[in-house]
N, C-alpha and C positions, 0 to 999 in steps of 0.2 A: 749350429745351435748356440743360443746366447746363454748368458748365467746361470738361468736358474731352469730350463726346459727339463733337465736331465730330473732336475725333483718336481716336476709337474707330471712327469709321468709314471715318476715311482710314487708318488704319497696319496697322487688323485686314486681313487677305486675307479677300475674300467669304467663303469656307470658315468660318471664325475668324468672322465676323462673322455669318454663320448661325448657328453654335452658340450664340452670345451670347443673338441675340435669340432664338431657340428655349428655352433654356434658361430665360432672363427669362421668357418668357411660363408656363412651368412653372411658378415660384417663384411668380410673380403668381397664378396658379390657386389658390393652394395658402396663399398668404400669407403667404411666404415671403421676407425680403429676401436679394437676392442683390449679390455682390461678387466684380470680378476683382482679385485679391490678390497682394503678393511681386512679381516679378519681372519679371510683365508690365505692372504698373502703373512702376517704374521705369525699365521699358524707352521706354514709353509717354511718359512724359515727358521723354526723351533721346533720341526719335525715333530709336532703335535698333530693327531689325529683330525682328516679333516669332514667336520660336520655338514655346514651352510659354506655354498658356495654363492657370492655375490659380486656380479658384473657390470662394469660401467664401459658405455662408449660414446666416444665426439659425435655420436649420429641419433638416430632414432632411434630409444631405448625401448618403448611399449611396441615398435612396428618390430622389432627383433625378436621381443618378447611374445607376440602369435606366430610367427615366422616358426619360432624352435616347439613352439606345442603345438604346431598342425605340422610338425616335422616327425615331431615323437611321440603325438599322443595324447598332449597332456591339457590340464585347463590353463587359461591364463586371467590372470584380474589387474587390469591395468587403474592407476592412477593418476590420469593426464595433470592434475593440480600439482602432485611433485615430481611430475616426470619420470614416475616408476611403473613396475608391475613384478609380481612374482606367477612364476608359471610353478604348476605342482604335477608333478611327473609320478609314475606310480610307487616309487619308494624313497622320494626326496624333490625337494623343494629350489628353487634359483630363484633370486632378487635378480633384475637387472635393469638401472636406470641410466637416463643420458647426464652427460657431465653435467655439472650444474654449479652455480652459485646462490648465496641464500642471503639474506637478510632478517631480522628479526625486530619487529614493530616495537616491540618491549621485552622487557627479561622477563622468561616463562611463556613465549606466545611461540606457537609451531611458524616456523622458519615459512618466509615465503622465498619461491625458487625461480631460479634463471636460467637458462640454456649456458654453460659455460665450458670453461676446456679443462681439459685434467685436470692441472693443476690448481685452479678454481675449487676443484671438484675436490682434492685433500685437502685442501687449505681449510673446508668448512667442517673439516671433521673433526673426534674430539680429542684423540691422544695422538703423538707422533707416531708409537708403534702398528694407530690402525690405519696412517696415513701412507701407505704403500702401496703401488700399484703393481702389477705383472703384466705385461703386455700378451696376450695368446693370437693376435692375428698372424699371419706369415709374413707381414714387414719385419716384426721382430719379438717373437715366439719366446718364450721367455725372457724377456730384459726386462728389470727390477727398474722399477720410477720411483725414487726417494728423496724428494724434493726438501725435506722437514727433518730428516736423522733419523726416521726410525728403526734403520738396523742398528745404528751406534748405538740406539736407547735400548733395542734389544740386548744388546751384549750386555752394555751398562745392567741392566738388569732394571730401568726406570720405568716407571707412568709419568709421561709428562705432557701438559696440554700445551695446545700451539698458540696461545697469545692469553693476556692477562684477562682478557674480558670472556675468556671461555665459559667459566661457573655464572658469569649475570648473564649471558645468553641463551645457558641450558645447565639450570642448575644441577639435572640429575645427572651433571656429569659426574658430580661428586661422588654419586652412589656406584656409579660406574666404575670409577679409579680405583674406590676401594674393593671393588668386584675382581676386576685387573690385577690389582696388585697382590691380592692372598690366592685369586689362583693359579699367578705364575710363579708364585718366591720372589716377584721384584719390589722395589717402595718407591715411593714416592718424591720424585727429585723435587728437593729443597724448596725451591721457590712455589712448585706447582702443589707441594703442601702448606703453604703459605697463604697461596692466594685463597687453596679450599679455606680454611680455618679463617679467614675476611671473610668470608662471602658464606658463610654456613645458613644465615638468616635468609638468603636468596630462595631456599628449598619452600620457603612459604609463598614464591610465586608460582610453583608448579602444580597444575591440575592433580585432584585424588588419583585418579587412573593411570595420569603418569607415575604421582608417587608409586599406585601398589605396585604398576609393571613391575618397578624398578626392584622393589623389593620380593617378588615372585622371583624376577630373577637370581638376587641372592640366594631364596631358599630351594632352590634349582641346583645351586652350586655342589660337586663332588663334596665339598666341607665347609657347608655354610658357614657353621660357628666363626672361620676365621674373618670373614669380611662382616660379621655382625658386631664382634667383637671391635674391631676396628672402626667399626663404624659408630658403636658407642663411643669409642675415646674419643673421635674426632667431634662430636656432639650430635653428627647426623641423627642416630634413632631421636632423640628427645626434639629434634625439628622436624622430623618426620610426624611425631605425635609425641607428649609431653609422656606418657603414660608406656610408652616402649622404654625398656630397660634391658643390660644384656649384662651378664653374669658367670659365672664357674659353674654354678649347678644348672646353666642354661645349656651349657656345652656341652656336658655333662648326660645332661639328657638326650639333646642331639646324638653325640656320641652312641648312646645305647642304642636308641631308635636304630642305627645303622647296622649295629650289631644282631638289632629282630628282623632288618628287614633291608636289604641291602639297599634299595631304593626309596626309602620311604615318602607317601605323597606327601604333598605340599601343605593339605590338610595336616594333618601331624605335626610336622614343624611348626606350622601357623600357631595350634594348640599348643603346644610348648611352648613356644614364645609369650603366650598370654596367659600361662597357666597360673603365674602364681598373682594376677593382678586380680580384682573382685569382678566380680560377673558383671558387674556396672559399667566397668572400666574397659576390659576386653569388648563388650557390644560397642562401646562408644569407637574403640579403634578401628572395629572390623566396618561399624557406618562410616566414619571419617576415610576411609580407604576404600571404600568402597568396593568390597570384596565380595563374590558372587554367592549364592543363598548355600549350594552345597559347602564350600569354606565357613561360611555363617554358621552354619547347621553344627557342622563342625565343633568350631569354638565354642558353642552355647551347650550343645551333649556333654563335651567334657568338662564344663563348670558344674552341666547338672550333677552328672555323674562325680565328680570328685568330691561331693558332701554325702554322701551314700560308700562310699570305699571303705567305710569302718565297718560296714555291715558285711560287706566279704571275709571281714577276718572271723566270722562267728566259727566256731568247731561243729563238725561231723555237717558242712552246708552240702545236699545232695548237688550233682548236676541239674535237675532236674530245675533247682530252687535257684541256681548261676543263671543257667538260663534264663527264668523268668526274670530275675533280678534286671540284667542286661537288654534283652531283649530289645530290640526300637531305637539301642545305642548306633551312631553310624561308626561301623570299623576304626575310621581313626581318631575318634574319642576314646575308643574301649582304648588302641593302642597308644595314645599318649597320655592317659591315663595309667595304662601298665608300666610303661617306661620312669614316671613320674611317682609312682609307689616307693612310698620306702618299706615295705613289709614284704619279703618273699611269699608269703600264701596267698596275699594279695595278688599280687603277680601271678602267679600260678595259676588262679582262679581268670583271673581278666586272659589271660595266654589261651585258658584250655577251651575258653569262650571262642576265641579270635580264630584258634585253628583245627577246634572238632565241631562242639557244643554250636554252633549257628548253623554247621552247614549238613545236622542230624534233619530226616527226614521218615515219617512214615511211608508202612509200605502199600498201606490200605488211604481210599481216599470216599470222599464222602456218596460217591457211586457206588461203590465197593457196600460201604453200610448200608445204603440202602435198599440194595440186594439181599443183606442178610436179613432186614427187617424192622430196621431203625425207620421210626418214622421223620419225617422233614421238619425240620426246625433245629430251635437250641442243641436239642441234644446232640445230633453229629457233628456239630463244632465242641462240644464238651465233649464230648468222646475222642474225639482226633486230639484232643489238645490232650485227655488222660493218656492215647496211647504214645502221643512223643515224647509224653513225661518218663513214661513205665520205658522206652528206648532210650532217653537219656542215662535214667538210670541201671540198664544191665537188664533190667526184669522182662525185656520182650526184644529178641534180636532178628527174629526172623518171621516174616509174611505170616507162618503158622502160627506163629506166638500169638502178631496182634489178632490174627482169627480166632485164634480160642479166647484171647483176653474180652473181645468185644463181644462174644457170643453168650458168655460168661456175665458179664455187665448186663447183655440183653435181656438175660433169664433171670435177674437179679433187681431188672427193672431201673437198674442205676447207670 
């Protein structure tokens, strides 16, 4: 067994460790060297949980790539233009492309690609720590291909890129580094923070979609704040969009959000991040980034709603009246909004929303009333809406209740 086989079997999940040697045994048929590459081999050496497993080999990456999902199952979506494909298996995902080399027509233009050998195949990538290979075929089953230093940079504790022109050929490598470096505790070696801080202006040659990926994936992170944070000093947010600002009470909030909700969605953070710019300014970021209508919807409920949040502090406000207040809010407006109150009864009202007050239901439905003798129209929707009021508030709990309440009404004519 060579270096590193011994932790390819203990960190992979059986699952992950099927695919490997299945796939190995593929490559081997076929004559094929195969390599787990990027990410999970750095992961692997930091005995960090491993997610995404992605494979490269000197042979035919998309003919491998059907090969292992008519082996086990799964779909495969090949991309013959860069020589990949990702097969999605029932409870996880594999990239696996052929070696390659890439060229780039202009800084900011998606790489065009070559059939090339390994080492080709690191050289085009963006930090030395993702430039690692693992070999899994049975030539040589574990042995580490580290052509660039990335376990030195590991130890070292660096993000460092593999040549000076890495930021003009893919600016968002910047946002990447700084992604890299707050979520592993490491910084940024000297030069390779250098070159970022030259080449900050290059982020206005990257496509909106690149830009957002790049930043979803920040707000993805276990603790975004830190690489947003960072990414302010280093000037990024403001060339990302002049109107992105990052702060102490941004973190602040982040922070809490985490605290309501261990995961909170992307939605949420996005809302935070723009909460305290004018409703003009956040629409103009979420168009420029081109962020999809739920995230839209998003950001726009919480600007609506946050000029209305004085009205929650009124005294003796029923449930009844939270409710209707709210109502039509999407979840993570109510909740970045909550987060974002500086009034505890505010809070408490937007809370009691978030986690009873929305998901109260009657027990009678407008078949039901018409049974008892409501005729069709208006009035059975003003009746169902009186009786989730009268359940919001305590005054009808139970099936009987709103039967006597509505029978009551009926005879009343109201």
């Amino acid at each position: 067994m060579n270096d590193y086989a011994a932790g390819l079997e203990t960190q992979l999940s059986p699952e992950q460790l099927q695919i490997v040697r299945r796939l190995a045994q593929l490559a081997d048929d076929r004559g094929f060297s195969l390599y787990l590459v990027g990410g999970v081999v750095r992961d692997l050496l930091l005995k960090r949980p491993i997610v995404d497993i992605d494979f490269v080999t000197e042979g035919d990456g998309p003919s491998l790539a059907v090969l292992i999902a008519q082996a086990l199952g799964g779909q495969v979506t090949t991309h013959r233009r860069f020589l990949t494909a990702k097969v999605r298996l029932s409870t996880l995902s594999i990239d696996l492309a052929t070696a390659r080399s890439e060229t780039y027509a202009h800084p900011g233009a998606l790489p065009a690609v070559h059939p090339g050998s390994l080492e080709n195949d690191l050289a085009r990538r963006d930090f030395t720590i993702n430039a690692m290979a693992l070999r899994v075929d049975r030539r040589g089953f574990g042995r580490l291909i580290d052509p660039l230093g990335g376990k030195s940079d590991l130890k070292q504790k660096l993000v460092r890129v593999l040549h000076q022109g890495s930021f003009v050929d893919d600016a968002t490598r910047m946002l990447r580094a700084v992604r890299y470096e707050q979520r592993f505790g490491f910084r940024l070696e000297p030069e390779t923070e250098r070159s970022l801080q030259r080449h900050v202006s290059m982020l206005s040659t990257v496509g909106p979609d690149r830009m957002r990926h790049e930043l979803e994936l920040i707000l993805k992170e276990q603790s975004p704040e830190g690489p947003l944070a960072r990414a302010w000093q280093l000037g990024l947010l403001a060339a990302m969009h002049p109107s992105l600002e990052w702060d102490e009470r941004k973190a602040t909030m982040f922070r809490k959000a985490r605290s309501k909700r261990r995961s909170p969605p992307l939605a949420v953070y996005l809302s935070l991040l723009l909460y305290s710019m004018s409703r003009e300014e956040a629409s103009d970021v979420v168009a420029c980034l081109r962020f999809p209508k739920a995230a839209a919807r998003a950001v726009e409920d919480t600007h609506r709603l946050k000029k209305s949040l004085d009205a929650l502090q009124a005294a003796d406000l029923r449930p009844s009246t939270v409710h209707r207040m709210l109502q039509g809010y999407t979840p993570a407006s109510v909740l970045a909004c909550a987060v974002a109150a500086d009034s505890p009864l505010v809070y408490d009202r937007l809370d009691l929303y978030l986690n009873k007050l929305r998901f109260v239901r009657t027990h009678l439905n407008g078949s039901d009333l018409t049974r008892m003798g409501f005729p069709p129209g208006p009035r059975i929707g003003g009746t169902l809406k009186a009786l989730l009021e009268a359940k919001l508030d305590g005054e009808a709990s139970t099936r009987e209740d709103e039967v006597r309440l509505a029978r009551l009404w009926l005879k009343q004519g109201g």
